[in-house]
Every structure is written in structure tokens, then in C-alpha cells.
C-alpha positions in Angstrom: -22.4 -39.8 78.1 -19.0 -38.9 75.6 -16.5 -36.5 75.8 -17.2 -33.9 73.0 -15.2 -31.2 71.2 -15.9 -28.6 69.0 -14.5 -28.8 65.3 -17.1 -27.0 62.7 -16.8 -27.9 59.2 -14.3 -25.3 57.1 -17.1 -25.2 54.5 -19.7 -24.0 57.7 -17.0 -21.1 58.4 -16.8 -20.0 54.5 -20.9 -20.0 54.4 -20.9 -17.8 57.5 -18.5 -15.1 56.1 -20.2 -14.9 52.9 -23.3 -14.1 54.9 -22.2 -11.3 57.2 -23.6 -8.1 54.8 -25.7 -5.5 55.3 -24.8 -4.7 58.9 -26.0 -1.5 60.4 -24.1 1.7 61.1 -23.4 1.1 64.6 -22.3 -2.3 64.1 -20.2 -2.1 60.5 -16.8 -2.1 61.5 -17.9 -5.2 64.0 -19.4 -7.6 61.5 -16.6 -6.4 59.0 -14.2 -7.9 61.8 -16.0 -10.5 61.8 -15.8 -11.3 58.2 -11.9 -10.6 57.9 -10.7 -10.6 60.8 -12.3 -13.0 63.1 -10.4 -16.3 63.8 -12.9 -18.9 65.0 -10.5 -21.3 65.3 -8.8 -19.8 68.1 -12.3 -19.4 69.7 -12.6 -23.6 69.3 -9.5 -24.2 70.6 -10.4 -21.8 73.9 -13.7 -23.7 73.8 -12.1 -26.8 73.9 -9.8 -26.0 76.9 -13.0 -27.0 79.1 -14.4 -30.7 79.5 -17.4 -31.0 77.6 -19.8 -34.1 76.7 -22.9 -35.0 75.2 -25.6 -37.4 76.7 -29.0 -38.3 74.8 -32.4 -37.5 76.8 -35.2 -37.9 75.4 -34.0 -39.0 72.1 -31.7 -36.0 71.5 -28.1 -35.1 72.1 -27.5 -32.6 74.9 -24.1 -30.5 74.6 -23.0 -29.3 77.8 -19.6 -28.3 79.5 -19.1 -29.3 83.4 -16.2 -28.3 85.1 -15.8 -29.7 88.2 -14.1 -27.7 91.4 -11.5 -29.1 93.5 -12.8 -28.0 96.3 -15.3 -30.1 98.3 -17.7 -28.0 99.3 -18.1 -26.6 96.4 -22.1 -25.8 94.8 -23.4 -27.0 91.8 -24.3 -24.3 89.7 -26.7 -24.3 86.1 -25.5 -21.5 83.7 -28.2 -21.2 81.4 -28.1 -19.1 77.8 -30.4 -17.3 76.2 -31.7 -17.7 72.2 -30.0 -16.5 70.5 -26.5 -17.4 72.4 -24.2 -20.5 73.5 -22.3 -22.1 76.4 -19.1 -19.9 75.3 -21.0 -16.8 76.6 -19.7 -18.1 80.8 -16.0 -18.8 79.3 -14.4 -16.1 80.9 -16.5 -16.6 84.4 -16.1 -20.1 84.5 -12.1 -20.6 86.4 -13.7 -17.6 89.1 -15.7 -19.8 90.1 -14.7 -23.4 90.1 -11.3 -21.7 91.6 -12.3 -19.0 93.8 -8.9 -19.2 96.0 -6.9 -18.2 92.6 -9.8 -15.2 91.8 -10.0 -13.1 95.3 -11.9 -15.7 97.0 -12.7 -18.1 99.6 -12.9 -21.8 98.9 -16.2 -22.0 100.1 -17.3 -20.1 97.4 -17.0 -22.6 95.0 -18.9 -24.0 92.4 -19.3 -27.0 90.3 -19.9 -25.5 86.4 -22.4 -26.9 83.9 -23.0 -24.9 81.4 -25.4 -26.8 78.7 -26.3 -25.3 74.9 -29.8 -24.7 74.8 -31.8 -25.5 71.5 -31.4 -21.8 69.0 -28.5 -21.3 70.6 -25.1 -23.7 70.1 -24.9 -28.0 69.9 -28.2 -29.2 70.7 -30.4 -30.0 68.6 -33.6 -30.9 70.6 -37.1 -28.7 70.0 -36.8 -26.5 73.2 -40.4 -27.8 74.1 -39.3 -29.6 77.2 -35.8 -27.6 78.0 -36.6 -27.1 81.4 -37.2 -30.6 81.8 -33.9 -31.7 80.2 -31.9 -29.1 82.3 -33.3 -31.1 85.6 -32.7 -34.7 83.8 -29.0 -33.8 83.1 -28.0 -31.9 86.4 -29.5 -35.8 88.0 -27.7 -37.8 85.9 -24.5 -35.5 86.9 -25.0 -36.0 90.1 -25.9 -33.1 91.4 -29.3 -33.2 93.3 -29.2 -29.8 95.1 -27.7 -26.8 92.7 -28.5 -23.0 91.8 -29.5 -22.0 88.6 -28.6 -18.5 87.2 -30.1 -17.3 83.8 -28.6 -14.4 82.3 -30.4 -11.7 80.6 -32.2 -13.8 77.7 -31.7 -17.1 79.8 -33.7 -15.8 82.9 -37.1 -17.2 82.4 -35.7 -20.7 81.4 -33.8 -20.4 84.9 -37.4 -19.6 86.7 -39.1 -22.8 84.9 -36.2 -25.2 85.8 -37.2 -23.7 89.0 -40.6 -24.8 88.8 -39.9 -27.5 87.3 -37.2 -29.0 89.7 -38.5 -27.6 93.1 -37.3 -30.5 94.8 -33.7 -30.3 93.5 -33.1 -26.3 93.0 -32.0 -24.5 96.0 -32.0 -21.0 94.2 -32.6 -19.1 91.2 -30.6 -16.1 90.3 -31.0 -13.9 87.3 -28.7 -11.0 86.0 -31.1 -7.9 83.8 -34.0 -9.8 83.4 -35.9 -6.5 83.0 -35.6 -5.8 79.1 -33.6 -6.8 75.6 -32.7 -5.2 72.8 -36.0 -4.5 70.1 -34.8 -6.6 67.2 -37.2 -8.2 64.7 -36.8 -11.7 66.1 -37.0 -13.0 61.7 -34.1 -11.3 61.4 -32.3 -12.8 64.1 -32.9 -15.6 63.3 -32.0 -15.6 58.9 -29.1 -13.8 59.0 -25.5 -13.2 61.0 -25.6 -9.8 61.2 -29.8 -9.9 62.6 -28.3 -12.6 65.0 -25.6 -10.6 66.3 -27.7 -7.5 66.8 -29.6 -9.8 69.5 -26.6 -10.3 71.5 -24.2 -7.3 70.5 -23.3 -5.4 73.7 -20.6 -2.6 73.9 -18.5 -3.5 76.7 -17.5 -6.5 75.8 -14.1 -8.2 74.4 -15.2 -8.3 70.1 -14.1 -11.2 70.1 -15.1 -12.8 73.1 -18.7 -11.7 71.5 -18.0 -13.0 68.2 -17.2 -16.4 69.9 -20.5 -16.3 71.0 -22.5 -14.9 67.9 -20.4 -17.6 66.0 -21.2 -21.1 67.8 -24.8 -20.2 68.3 -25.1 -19.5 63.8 -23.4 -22.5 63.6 -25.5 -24.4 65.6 -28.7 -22.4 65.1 -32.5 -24.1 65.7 -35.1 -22.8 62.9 -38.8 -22.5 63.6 -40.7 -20.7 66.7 -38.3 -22.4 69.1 -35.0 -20.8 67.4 -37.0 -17.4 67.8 -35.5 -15.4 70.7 -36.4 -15.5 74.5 -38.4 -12.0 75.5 -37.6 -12.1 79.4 -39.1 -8.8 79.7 -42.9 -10.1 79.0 -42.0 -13.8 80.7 -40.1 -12.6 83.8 -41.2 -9.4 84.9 -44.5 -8.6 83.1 -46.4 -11.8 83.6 -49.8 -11.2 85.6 -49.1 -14.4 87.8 -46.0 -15.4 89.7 -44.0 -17.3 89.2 -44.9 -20.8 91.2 -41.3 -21.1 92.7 -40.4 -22.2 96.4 -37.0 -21.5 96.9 -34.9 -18.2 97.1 -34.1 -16.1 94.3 -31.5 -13.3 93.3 -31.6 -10.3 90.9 -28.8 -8.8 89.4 -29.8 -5.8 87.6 -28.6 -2.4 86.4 -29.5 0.4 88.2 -31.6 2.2 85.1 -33.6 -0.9 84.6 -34.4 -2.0 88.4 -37.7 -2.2 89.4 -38.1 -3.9 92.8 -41.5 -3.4 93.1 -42.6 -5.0 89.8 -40.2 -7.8 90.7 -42.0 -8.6 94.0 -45.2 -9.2 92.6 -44.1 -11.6 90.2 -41.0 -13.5 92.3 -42.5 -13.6 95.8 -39.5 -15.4 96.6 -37.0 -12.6 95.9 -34.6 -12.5 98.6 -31.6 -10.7 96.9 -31.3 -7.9 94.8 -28.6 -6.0 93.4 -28.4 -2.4 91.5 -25.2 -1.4 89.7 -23.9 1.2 87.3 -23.0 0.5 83.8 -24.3 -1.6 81.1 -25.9 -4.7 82.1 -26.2 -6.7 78.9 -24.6 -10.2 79.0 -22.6 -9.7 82.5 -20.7 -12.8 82.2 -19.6 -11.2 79.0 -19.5 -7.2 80.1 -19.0 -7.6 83.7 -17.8 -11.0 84.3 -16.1 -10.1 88.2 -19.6 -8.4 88.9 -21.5 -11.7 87.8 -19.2 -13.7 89.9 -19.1 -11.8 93.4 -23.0 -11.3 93.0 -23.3 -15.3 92.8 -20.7 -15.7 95.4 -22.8 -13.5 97.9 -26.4 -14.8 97.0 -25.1 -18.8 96.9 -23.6 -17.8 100.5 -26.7 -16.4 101.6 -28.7 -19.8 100.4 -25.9 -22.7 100.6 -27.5 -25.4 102.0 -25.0 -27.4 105.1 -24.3 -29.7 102.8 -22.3 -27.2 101.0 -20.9 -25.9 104.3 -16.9 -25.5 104.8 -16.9 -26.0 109.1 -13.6 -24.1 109.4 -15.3 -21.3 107.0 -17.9 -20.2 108.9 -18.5 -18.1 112.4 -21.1 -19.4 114.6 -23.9 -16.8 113.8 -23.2 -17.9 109.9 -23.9 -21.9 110.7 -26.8 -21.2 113.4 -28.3 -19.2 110.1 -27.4 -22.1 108.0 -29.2 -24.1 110.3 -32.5 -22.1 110.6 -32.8 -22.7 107.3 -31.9 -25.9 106.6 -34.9 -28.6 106.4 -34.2 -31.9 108.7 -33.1 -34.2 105.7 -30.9 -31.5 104.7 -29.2 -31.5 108.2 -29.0 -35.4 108.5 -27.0 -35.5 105.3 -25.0 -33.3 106.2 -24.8 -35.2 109.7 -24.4 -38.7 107.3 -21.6 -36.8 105.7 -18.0 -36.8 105.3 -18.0 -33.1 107.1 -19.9 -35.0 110.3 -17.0 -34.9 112.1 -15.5 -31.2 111.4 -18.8 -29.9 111.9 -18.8 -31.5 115.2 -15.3 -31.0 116.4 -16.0 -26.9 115.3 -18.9 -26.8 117.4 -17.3 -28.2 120.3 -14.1 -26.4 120.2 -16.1 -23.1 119.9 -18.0 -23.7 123.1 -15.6 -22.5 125.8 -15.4 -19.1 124.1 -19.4 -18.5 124.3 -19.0 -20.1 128.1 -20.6 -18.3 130.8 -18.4 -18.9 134.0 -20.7 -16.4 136.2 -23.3 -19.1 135.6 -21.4 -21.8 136.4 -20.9 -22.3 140.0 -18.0 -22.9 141.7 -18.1 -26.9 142.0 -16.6 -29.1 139.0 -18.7 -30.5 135.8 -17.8 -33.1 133.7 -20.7 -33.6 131.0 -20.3 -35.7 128.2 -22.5 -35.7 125.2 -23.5 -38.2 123.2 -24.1 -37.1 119.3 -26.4 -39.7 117.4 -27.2 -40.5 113.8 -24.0 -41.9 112.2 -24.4 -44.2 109.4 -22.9 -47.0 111.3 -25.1 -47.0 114.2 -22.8 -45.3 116.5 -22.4 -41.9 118.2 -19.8 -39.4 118.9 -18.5 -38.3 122.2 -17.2 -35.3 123.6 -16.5 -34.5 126.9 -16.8 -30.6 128.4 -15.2 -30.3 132.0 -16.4 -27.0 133.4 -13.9 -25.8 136.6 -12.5 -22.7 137.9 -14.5 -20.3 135.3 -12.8 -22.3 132.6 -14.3 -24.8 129.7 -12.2 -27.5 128.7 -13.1 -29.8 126.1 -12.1 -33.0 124.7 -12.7 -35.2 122.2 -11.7 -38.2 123.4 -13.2 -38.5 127.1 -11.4 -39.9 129.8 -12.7 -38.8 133.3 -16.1 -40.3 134.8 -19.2 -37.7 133.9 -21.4 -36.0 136.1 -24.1 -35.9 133.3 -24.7 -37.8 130.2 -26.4 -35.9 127.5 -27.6 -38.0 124.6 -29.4 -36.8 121.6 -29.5 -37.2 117.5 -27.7 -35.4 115.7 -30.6 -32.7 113.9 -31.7 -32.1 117.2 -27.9 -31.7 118.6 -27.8 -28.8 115.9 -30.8 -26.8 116.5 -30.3 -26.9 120.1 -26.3 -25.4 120.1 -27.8 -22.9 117.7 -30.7 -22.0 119.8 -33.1 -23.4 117.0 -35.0 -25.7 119.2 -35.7 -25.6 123.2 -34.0 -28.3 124.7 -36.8 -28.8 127.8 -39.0 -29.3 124.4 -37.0 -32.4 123.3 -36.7 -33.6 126.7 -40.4 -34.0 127.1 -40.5 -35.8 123.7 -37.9 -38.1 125.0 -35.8 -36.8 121.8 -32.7 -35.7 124.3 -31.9 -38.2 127.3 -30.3 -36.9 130.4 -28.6 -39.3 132.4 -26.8 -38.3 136.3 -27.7 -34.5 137.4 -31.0 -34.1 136.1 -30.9 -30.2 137.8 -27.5 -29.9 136.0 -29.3 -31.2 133.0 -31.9 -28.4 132.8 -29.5 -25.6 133.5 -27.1 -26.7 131.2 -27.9 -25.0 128.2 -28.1 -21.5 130.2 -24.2 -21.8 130.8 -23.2 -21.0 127.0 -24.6 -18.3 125.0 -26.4 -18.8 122.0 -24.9 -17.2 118.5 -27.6 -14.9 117.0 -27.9 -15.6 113.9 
């Protein structure tokens, strides 16, 4: 893996100009500013504000930019074009979300960028055959073994077969305006600048924030049937089968082109969908703060605890974190670096869902016991329940009326009502040690977030 910038050859940018004739009415006075006007190598420098790389898999260079948050929990997120297009299309989304504090957000809305050119469409030159496949090897070799994928409008049914393809590893798919694309003769897309641009020409959109685009993905452009153009309308949406896919995914669609019920039958995963106003061609291009909020709200809805900012969330939010989550999901979490917040959060929040007309009169002092550390060892928190009051402390000092011990899945599910605890006491998974009668009342004396 190198670090990579773009620098196209002067003759490249000459040959390209020559080229642009015979444009259409409705698109004259843009492919004459493209011609004239244009400076592409402003658009290289803007490109070239953003780490990128290259890294060979299976025999071929991969282009990609990966623009890391600083924010911890931030999500990897896959940003995949369409053909014809290029990694410049998610420029102007891409500082929303790696920085959502400095964009009107939270930090826990973050996200890890890659962004990587696709073959037909910008810097990589392999035969499209096995994209899918390359998408999964490179978001590995990055690092990132749980991350969303989002394909927009001509990218979406790459997005659903990186899906398929990387079950394992993809914790949701979402897709902006899968439903149709513009009826171009896909030849001419694919011999001439002005046929390419009338693939990708939308008109709510920055000219030459477009042009950038158009530009990179000529310059770059495959030839054969895998440089011809994606047709998500016939892959996504009007497929007889559904798609195979196991994890959630989210829609993002314009309001004249929304079809739920078509969409069901072929994503029976579809857990988020979104109708809006106005054009819906390219929205990291036309509506780049739309894009952005609608991945902020669906990621949200599927971040895994991994992800999970402790001093972000309310207690209904985590217990739904928690439902979902599988058990190696938790323990990671529970292996983590966020082990301790997650535990110190939970703890703290306890007096304020205590039940003192449960309680009884007489003084508690329980202590739990939180497994599952990567060193062998377990944390320890002590509650003392008195006078209608819940004190708690993380650092115990005063002889215990009950011991509760238990590992550290199983310490989640049961403060989020998940799992019975007289379930895991019969499987020996949660020890009680002192008041056994205190023991089985216990968990009666807090209520349980709804989640």
C-alpha cells in the first residue's frame, strides 16, 4: 500500500477538450464550460487535499481515498460509485462525516471514509468481474472488519453484492435512488465526453463539482462490457429474486420514484426508508446534508456496541444496542478499550431507575462481580441500598451482604432486561454468594429501560 496523488498528463487534458462536441441542447452551455472554462487542475488539487493510496489485489492496482476520523467510535463506512463516475463524486460529504462535531453533529456519528474508484469509473484499472470481492479484500486489509456500505444511485447494486459477498463483515447496506437512471445509450457513454456526462449530469449540482467528476472518470475510463454503465433499476429493484443479504438495509429515495412495496420483495432486509422532495440524482453531489443526516440516522439505528460512545447514549438506546447485538459482538466490546465506560455508565445510571418502595427498610450492600476481561480479572462495583437511596461505588469498601458474579455478555443482557437472571442462575452462568432471597429479588428493585 502507497500513498497516491492525482496528476493527469497535460496531453490527457488537451485530448479531452478536443473531444467535448456535439453536446445536446440542454447540456450546451455545460460541456462548452467544460471545454473553456473548466480548470481541472483546481479539481486535482481539491482531490489531492484527501489521503489516498493504492494497494494491488489480485494483480491489479486499487485507487482508493480513506479518511480516517478522530473520533473513536467512529464506523467504517464504503462509499461506492457508480459506472460511469469516480471517488471525487463523495468530496463534498466526506469532512460531514469524518467530523460530525464541526457539521451539526454528534461525535458518535462518525465515520471512517473509504471511498475506492471502481473499474469504468476513475484509477483502477481491474476488469470489474470480481469488484465486490475486491471492495471486501481492501476494507480487511484496512482494518476495518465491521463497516456499512452505501451505493449511490448507479453504485447501489455493487453495495448489495458486497453485501452478499461480505456477510460476515458488513453490518448494513444503504442505498440513495436506486429506483431508475437516466435512458442514455450506454455506447455513447462510454466513446465520448459529452455521452459520458449525459450519464451523470444532474441539475442541482455545483458545474463544477460535476465536471470534477465527469472528468476523472474519462480520464480513467475502462472500455469493454465492464466500462458499460451500472442499470440499478433492473439489478436492484426489478430482479425476480432477492437479494441473499442478512443484515439491515436503508433506502434513500425521492418521493416520485419510491416504491416500498417493490422494494420489500426484493430487500427483505429493508429496515429504513426515506422519501424526500427534489431531485434525487447523485445526493452526495445534489443533496450532500440530505445524504449525510440519512446515514447518520440509519448507521445509529444499526451501530453495532462496538461502535458505541457510553456517555452518548440513554439507557433505552444501549438496551436496543444490546438486543441486537450477537454475543461475539458484545464480548468485544466487553474486551474493549470502552469496557470500563460502558460499565461505570451502567452503574452510575442505576440509582435513578431504583425502586425504593421495593426495597425494604433494612440496609443492602451488594457487590457485583463483572467477568471477561482480557487479563483474567473482573470488575467490581459496589451498590449500598439504604434509606430509599442507591449509592454506588466503584471502588468497594464495606463488607457485602450479597456477591453477584457473572460474565460480562450475560451482565449486559440482564441490566437491559435481555436475559432472565433466574435463567442464568440455573445454568450456573450468574453465582450468588450471601442472601440467596436477596439474590432472587434483586433484579425487581431497578426498573428495566424499554428499549
Amino acid at each position: 500500500m502507497r500513498p497516491y496523488r492525482v496528476d493527469i498528463p497535460r496531453a490527457a487534458i488537451d485530448d479531452l477538450r478536443r473531444l467535448i462536441t456535439g453536446a445536446p441542447a440542454h447540456l450546451r452551455d455545460l460541456a462548452e464550460h467544460w471545454r473553456t472554462g473548466f480548470d481541472w487542475r483546481a479539481a486535482e488539487r481539491r482531490i489531492n487535499t484527501y489521503p489516498q493510496y493504492v494497494t494491488p489485489i489480485d494483480g491489479v492496482e486499487m485507487h482508493f481515498l480513506h479518511v480516517r476520523s478522530a473520533e473513536p467510535a467512529a464506523v467504517p463506512l464504503l462509499l461506492t460509485h457508480g459506472r460511469p463516475g469516480a471517488c471525487a463524486e463523495f468530496l463534498g460529504v466526506i469532512e460531514a462525516l469524518t467530523d460530525p462535531v464541526r457539521h451539526g453533529g454528534q461525535p458518535h456519528d462518525a465515520f471512517h471514509v473509504v471511498v475506492p474508484s471502481l473499474p469504468g469509473g476513475g484509477l483502477y484499472a481491474a476488469s470489474g468481474e470480481n469488484t465486490a470481492a475486491a471492495c471486501a479484500t481492501l476494507m480487511a486489509r484496512l482494518g476495518h472488519h465491521r463497516y456499512v456500505v452505501h451505493g449511490g444511485d448507479l453504485g447501489a447494486a455493487l453495495a448489495l453484492r458486497i453485501g452478499e459477498r461480505d456477510s460476515g463483515h458488513v453490518a448494513a447496506v444503504h442505498l440513495s435512488a436506486p429506483a431508475a437512471a437516466p435512458a442514455v445509450d450506454p455506447s455513447v457513454a462510454a466513446n465520448s465526453p459529452v455521452g459520458h456526462l449525459a450519464r451523470i449530469a444532474a441539475a442541482a449540482v455545483d458545474r463544477d463539482d460535476l465536471l470534477t467528476v465527469a472528468s476523472l472518470s474519462w480520464f480513467t475510463r475502462g472500455t469493454g462490457p465492464d466500462a458499460e454503465p451500472d442499470h440499478p433499476a433492473r439489478e436492484v429493484l426489478r430482479r425476480v429474486d432477492p437479494w441473499s443479504l442478512t443484515m439491515p438495509v436503508g433506502v434513500l429515495c425521492a418521493a416520485d420514484r419510491a416504491d416500498r412495496a417493490a422494494a420489500e420483495q426484493v430487500l427483505p432486509t429493508l429496515s429504513h426508508w426515506h422519501e424526500h422532495d427534489g431531485d434525487a440524482t447523485l445526493p452526495a453531489l445534489t443533496r450532500p446534508q440530505l445524504l449525510v443526516e440519512d446515514l447518520r440516522r440509519f448507521a445509529g439505528a444499526v451501530r453495532t456496541p462496538a461502535g458505541v460512545d457510553p456517555a452518548a447514549l440513554g439507557p433505552a438506546e444501549f438496551a436496543s444496542l444490546v438486543r441486537r447485538a450477537s454475543s461475539e459482538e458484545l464480548l468485544g466490546l466487553m474486551r474493549g478499550e470502552r469496557r470500563r465506560a460502558v460499565l461505570e455508565r451502567i452503574f452510575l445510571d442505576m440509582p435513578a431507575v431504583f425502586r425504593p418502595d421495593l426495597a425494604g427498610p433494612d440496609r443492602k450492600i451488594v457487590h457485583w462481580h463483572v467477568g471477561d476481561r482480557t487479563d483474567g480479572g473482573e470488575d467490581v462495583f459496589e451498590l449500598v441500598l439504604a434509606d430509599g437511596v442507591c449509592q454506588v461505588s466503584t471502588s468497594p469498601r464495606q463488607a457485602p451482604r450479597l456477591v453477584l458474579t457473572i460474565g460480562a455478555v450475560d451482565f449486559l443482557r440482564v441490566v437491559t432486561g435481555v436475559t432472565n437472571p433466574t435463567t442464568l442462575y440455573l445454568r450456573g452462568r450468574m453465582k450468588a454468594k450471601g442472601d440467596l432471597g436477596l439474590a432472587m429479588r434483586f433484579p425487581k428493585l431497578f426498573e428495566v429501560p424499554r428499549s
